[in-house]
Every structure is written in C-alpha cells, then in structure tokens.
C-alpha positions as a Markdown table, in Angstrom:
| # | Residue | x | y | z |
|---|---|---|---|---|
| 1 | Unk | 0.0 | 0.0 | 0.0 |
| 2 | Unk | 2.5 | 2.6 | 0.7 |
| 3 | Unk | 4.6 | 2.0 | -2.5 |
| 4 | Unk | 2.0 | 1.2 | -4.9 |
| 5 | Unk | -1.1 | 3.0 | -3.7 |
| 6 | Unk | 0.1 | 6.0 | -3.7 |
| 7 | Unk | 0.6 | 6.4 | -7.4 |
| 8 | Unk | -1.3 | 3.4 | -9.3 |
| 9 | Unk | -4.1 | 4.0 | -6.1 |
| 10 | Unk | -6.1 | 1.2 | -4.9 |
| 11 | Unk | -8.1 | -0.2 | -8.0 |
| 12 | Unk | -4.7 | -0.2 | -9.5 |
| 13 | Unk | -6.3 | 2.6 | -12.5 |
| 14 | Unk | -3.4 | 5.2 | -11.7 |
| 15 | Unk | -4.2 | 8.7 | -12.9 |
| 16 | Unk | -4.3 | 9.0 | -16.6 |
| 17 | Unk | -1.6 | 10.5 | -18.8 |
| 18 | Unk | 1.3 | 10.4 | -15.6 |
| 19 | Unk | 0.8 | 6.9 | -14.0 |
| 20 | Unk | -0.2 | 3.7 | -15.8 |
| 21 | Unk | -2.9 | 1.8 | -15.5 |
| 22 | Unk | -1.8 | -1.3 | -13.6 |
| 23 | Unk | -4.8 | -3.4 | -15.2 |
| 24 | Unk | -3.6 | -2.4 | -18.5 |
| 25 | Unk | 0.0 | -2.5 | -18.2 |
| 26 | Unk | 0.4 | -5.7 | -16.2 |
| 27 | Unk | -0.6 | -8.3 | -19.1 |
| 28 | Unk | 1.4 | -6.2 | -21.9 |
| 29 | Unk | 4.6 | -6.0 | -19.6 |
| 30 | Unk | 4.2 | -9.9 | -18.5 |
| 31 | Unk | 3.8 | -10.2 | -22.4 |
| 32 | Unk | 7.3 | -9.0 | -23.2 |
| 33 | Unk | 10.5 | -9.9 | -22.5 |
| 34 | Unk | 12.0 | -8.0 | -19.3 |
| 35 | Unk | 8.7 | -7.1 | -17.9 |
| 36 | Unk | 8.7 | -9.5 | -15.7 |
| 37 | Unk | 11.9 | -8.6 | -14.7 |
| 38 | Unk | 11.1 | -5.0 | -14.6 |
| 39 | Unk | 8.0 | -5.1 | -12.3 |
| 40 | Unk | 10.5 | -6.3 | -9.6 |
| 41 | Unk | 12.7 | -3.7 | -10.3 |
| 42 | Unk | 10.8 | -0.8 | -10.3 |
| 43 | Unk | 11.6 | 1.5 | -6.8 |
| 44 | Unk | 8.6 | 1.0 | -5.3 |
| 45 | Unk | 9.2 | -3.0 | -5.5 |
| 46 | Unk | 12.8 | -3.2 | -5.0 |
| 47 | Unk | 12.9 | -0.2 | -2.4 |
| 48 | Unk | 10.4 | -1.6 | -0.5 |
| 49 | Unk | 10.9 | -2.7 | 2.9 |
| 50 | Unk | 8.9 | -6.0 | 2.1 |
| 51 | Unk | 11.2 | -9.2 | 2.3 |
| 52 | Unk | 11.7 | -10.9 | -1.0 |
| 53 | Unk | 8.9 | -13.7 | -0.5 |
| 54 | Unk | 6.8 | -11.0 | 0.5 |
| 55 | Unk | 7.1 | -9.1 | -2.7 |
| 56 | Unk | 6.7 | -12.1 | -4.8 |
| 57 | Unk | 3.5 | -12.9 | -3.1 |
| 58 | Unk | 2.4 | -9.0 | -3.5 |
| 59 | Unk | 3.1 | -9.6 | -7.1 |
| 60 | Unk | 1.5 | -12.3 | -7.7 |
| 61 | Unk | -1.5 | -11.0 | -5.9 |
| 62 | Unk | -1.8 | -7.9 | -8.2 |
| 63 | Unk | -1.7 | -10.3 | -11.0 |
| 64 | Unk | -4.2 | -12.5 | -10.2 |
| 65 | Unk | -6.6 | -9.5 | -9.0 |
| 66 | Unk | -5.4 | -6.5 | -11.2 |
| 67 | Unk | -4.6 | -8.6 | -14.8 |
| 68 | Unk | -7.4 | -9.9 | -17.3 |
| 69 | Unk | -8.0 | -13.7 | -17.7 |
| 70 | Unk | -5.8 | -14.7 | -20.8 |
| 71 | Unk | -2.3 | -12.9 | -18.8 |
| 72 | Unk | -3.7 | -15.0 | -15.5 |
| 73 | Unk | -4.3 | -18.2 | -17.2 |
| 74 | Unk | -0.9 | -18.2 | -18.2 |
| 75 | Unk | 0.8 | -16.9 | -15.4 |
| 76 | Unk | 3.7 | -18.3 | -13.5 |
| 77 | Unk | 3.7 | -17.3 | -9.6 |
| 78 | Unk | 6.8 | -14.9 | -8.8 |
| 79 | Unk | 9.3 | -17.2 | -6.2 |
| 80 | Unk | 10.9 | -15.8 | -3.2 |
| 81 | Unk | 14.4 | -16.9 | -5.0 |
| 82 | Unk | 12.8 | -14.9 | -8.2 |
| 83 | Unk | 12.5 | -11.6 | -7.0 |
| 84 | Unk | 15.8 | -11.9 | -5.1 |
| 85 | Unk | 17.7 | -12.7 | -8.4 |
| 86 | Unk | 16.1 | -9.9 | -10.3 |
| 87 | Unk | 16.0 | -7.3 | -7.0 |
| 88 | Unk | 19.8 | -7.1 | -7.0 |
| 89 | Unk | 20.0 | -5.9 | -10.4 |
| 90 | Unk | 19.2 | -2.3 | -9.9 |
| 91 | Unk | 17.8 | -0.5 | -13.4 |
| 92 | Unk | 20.1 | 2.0 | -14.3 |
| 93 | Unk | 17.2 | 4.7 | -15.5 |
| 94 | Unk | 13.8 | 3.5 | -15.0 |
| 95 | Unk | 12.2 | 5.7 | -17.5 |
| 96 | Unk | 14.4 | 4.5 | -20.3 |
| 97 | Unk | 13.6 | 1.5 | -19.3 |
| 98 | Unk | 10.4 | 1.6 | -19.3 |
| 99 | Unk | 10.1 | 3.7 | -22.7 |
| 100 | Unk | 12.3 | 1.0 | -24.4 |
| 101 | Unk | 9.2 | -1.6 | -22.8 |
| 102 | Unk | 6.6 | 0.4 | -24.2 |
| 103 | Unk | 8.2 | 0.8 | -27.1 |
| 104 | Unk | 8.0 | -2.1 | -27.9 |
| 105 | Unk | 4.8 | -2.9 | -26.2 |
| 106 | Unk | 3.7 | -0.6 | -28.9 |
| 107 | Unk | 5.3 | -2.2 | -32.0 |
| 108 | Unk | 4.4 | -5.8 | -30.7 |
| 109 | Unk | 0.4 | -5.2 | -29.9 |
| 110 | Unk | -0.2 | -1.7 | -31.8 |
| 111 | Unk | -1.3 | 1.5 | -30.4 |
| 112 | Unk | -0.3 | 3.0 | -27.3 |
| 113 | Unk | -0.3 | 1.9 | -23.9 |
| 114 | Unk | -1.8 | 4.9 | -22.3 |
C-alpha cells in the first residue's frame, strides 16, 4: 500500500496520462521480454521494505486480482528466489527502461499503452 497506492491507487487505474494503469499495463509487460523482470525492479518494488517472499507474493497478488484472464491463465507465480535474483539488479534509469518496454509494447500489440 505505501509503495503502490500511492501512485497506481487502490483499483490499480493510476491517474491517466502520468501513472499507468496497472490493469492495462500488467498483461502487456508480462507479455514481453523484461517485464517480468522489470516489475520487480521498479523503486517502489525493490525499495520496499517488504522481504523478498513477500514481494513475490504481493506480485503475484496484483496479477491475479489487477490482470485480465488470458495474462492469468498463463501466469507463473513470482518465487521468493525470483524476485531476489532480479531485486539485485538495480535499473540504471527507470524511465528508459520503461520507454524502451513500451516501445516495444507498442510495435508488438499496436497502439499506445496509455
């Protein structure tokens, strides 16, 4: 609540055009090579105080309450050994990051992610 909430709110809709929308973001980043990787990453996840099983099972949770049914039928659980792994890579600029995800978020499923 105090990492997430904050920004992407309860409900997970975030406040258009300056934080995404968790339920539309979460299946096209899980779609896409590093956003997996880069949901962990991001300084609200890997700052947190939350231990790393913890996290996982806060991700996992968002997931399964926040994604739509195709992204959820397919979905592997984050692990505890997961998160740790990907936690201890810090992202170097997490908005050039992100642009180069919905980059190609865009090329891959047309459109824009907003």
């Amino acid at each position: 609540m105090i990492h997430c909430q904050g920004c992407h709110v309860p409900d997970g809709r975030g406040f258009p055009g300056r934080v995404p929308d968790m339920r539309a973001t979460l299946p096209l980043l899980l779609s896409v090579e590093g956003g997996r990787a880069f949901l962990v990453q991001v300084p609200g996840s890997a700052m947190s105080t939350l231990t790393n099983d913890r996290l996982a099972a806060t991700l996992n949770w968002m997931v399964r309450n926040m994604a739509d049914e195709a992204t959820i039928s397919t979905f592997t659980d984050y692990t505890e050994t997961e998160v740790g792994q990907m936690r201890a890579v810090r992202l170097e600029d997490v908005f050039t990051t992100r642009d180069a995800l919905i980059g190609h978020l865009e090329n891959e499923h047309g459109g824009s992610t907003e």
